[in-house]
N, C-alpha and C positions, 0 to 999 in steps of 0.2 A: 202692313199686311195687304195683301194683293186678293181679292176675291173676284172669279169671274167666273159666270154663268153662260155655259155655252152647250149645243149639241155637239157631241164630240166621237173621238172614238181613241183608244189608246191601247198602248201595244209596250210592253216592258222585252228588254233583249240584254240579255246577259246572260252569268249562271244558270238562271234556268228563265222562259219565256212565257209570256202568260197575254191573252188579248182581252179587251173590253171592247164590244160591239158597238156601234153608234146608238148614243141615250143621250139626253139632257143632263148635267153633272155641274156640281162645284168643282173647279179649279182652285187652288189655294196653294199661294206663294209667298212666305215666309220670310223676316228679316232675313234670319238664320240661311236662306238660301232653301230650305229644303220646301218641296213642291206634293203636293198629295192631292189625290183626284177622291169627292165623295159623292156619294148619289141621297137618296131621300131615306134612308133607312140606316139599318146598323148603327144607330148611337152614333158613336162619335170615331168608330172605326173606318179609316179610308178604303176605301175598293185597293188603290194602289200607290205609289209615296217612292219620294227620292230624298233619303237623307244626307242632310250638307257633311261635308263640303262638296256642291255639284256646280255645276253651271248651266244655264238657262240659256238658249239661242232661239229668239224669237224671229220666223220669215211667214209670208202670206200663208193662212192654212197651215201651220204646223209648230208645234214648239217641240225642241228638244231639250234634256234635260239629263245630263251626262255628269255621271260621279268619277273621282278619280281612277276607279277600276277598271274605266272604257267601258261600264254600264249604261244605259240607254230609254229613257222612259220618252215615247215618242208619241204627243199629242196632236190627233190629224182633228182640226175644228172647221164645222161645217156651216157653225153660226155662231156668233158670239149674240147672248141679249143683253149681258150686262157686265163690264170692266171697271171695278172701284178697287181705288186705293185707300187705307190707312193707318195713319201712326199710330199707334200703340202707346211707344214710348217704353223705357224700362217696366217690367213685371217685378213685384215683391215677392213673387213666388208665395207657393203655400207655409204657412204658419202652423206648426203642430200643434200642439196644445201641452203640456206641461209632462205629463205623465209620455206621450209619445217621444219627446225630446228627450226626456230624461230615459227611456227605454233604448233610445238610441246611442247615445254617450254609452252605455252602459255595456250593450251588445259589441259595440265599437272597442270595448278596454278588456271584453272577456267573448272573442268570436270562438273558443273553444266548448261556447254555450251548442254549437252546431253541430259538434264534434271534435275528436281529439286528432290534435294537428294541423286546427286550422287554421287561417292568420288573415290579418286586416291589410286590404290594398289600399283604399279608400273611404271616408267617410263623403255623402252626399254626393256620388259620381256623376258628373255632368252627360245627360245625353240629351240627343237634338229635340228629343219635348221635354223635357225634366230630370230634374235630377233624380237617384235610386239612391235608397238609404245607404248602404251599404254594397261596397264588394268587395269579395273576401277570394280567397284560396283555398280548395280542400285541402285533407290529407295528402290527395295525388297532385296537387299544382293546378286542379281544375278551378274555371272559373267562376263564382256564385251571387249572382245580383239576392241581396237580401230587403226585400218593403218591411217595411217594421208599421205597423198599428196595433193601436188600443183596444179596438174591438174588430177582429179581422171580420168583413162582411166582400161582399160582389165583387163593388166596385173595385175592391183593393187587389183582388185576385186580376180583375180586366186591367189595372195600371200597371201589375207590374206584368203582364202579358205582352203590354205596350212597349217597355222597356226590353223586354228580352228579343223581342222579335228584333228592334232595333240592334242591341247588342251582337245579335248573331248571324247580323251584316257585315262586324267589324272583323276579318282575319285575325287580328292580332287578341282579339278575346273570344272567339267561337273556337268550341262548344262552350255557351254560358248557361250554369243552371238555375231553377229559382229559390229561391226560399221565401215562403210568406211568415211572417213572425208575428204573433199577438199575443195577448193575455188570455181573450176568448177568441177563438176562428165559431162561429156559424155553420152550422149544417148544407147549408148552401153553400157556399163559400168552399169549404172542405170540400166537397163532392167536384164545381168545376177547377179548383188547383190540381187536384187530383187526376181528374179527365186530360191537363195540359201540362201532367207533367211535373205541376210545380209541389216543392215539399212544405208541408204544413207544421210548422214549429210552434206550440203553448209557453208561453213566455213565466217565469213565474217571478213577478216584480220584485216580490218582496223578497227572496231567496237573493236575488241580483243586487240589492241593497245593502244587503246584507253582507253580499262578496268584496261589493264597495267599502262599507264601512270594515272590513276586516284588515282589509289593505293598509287602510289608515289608521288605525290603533297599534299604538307603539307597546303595548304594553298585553 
């Protein structure tokens, strides 16, 4: 991973075109290839980002940063203060926890828990920050990123925000919709899936266990 701290100013040119003014910023460049500009605020959400597969063209004062689409994120740097590099090395990625794993397998053998007609593309769909528990098909062939947690709260509703935004850069899966899935969703929680969009689904474990264990009795 690539991090450098520079005054900069950046400018996206594609689909639709968006400027950032000259400010002080994180630059951040990814094994993965993909490139995301952050400032001091917003958690952990980028101002602006180029998801891999792109490629990077470094000349005095400028990087470019062009994805397969002939997209275009063009970094004009007015000063760099600081350029470090480091390895990582492979991520083990997140661990669920027992109850969330087993909600996933589950959801995964019965996606008509979402509605009727709907069918499993993928379990753990790789995108350029992580993977999404689920994606599935509606009734109509539409596309549906499903996060599955234990106790649905914030953050879960902001990762898979993360996910979708990504997702519905991809032509060949936009329009992607959400679904948040838990045993409990939170108040909060509810209110901004809601605000963006995304659908709120009460998971009920033991009923799912249950569908399981029916399957498998012979008798």
């Amino acid at each position: 991973m690539r991090l450098v701290i520079a005054k900069c100013s950046v400018d996206y040119v594609g689909r639709l075109s968006a400027h950032l003014p000259t400010a002080t910023r994180l630059v951040m460049v990814k094994a993965d290839g993909s490139v995301s500009i952050h400032a001091d605020d917003r958690a952990y959400k980028p101002l602006n980002w180029m998801s891999p597969p792109c490629k990077l063209q470094e000349a005095p004062g400028v990087w470019k940063v062009v994805n397969k689409a002939g997209e275009e994120l063009r970094i004009t740097l007015e000063e760099i203060f600081q350029d470090t590099s480091y390895e990582l090395g492979v991520d083990p990625g997140l661990v669920k926890d027992g109850v969330e794993a087993h909600l996933q397998e589950l959801l995964a053998a019965h996606p008509d828990t979402f509605g009727e007609g709907w069918s499993l593309v993928r379990r753990e769909f790789m995108t350029a920050i992580g993977p999404v528990d689920l994606l599935c098909k509606d009734a109509n062939g539409g596309s549906v990123a499903v996060e599955i947690k234990r106790r649905g709260e914030i953050d879960g509703v902001e990762q898979l925000t993360r996910y979708l935004e990504l997702m519905n850069r991809d032509p060949l899966l936009a329009p992607v919709q959400g679904v948040f899935a838990a045993q409990e969703i939170k108040p909060q929680a509810r209110v901004l899936a809601t605000d963006r969009g995304i659908r709120c689904v009460v998971v009920d474990y033991d009923k799912l266990r249950g569908m399981e264990r029916d399957e498998l009795t012979l008798f």
